[in-house]
N, C-alpha and C positions, 0 to 999 in steps of 0.2 A: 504493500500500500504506500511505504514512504517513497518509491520512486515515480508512482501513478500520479503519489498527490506534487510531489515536485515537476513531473511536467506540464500537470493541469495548471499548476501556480503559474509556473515558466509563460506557456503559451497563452494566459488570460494576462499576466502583468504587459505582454509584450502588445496583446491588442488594446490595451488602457491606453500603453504608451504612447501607440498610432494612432489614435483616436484623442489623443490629447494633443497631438503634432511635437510630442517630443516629452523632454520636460526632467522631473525627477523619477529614476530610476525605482529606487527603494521605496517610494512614497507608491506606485504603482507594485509593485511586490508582496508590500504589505497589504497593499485595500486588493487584489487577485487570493490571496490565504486569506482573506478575511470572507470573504467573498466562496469561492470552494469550499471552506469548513465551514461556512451555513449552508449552502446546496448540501453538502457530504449529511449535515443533522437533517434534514427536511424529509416526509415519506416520500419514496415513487410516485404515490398513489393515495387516495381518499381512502381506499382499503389499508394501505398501510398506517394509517394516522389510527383505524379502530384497535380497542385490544384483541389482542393475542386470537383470542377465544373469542367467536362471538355470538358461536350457539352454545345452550347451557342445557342441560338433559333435569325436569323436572325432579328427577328423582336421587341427584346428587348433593346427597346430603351438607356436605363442605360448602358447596354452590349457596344452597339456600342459608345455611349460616350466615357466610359472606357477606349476601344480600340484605339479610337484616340486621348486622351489627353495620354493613358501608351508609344505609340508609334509616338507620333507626327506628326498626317494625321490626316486630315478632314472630321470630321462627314460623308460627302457625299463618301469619299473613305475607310472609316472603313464600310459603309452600305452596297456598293459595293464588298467588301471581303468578307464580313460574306452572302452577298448573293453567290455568286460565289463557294465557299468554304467551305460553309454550317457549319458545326459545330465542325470541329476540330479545338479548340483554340491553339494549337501549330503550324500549317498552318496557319493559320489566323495571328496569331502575326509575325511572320516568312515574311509571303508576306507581311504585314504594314509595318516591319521594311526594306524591299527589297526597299518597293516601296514611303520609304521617302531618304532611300540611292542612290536612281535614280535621284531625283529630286535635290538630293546636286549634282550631279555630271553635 
């Protein structure tokens, strides 16, 4: 990777440079690495930005804990979603946090 990322630097600092009609060297080097290692953090993809996992099986137990200690409901109403809702964890967390914000209210 460290010579991948030095020639992406290399080849982006050098079209700053041309694009700037010349100028400072290093000051182009550093904003091309600065530039590459936030492309290099960013996802592919819209699927890459979700977690990991992004269907959840009603019947995992770990899962429905999870759900109720990340979103503050109770075991019995995290089992209840993930049955109802089946396996979209962004619905799922969505109606847990509706339906502890109901019960503040």
């Amino acid at each position: 990777m460290g010579d991948d990322r030095h020639e992406k630097i290399q080849k982006r600092a050098y079209e700053l440079w041309e694009r700037d009609g010349g100028g400072d060297p290093e000051r182009h080097w550093y904003q091309a690495a600065a530039e590459i290692d936030r492309e290099a953090a960013l996802p592919l993809t819209a699927d890459d930005a979700l977690p990991q996992t992004r269907e959840i099986a009603s019947s995992d137990v770990l899962t429905v804990e999870e759900l109720a200690v990340r979103t503050g409901i109770s075991g019995d109403e995290a089992q209840e979603l993930l049955d109802r809702l089946g396996s979209d964890r962004a619905a799922t967390e969505q109606a847990a946090r509706n339906l502890k914000g109901k019960r503040r209210s």
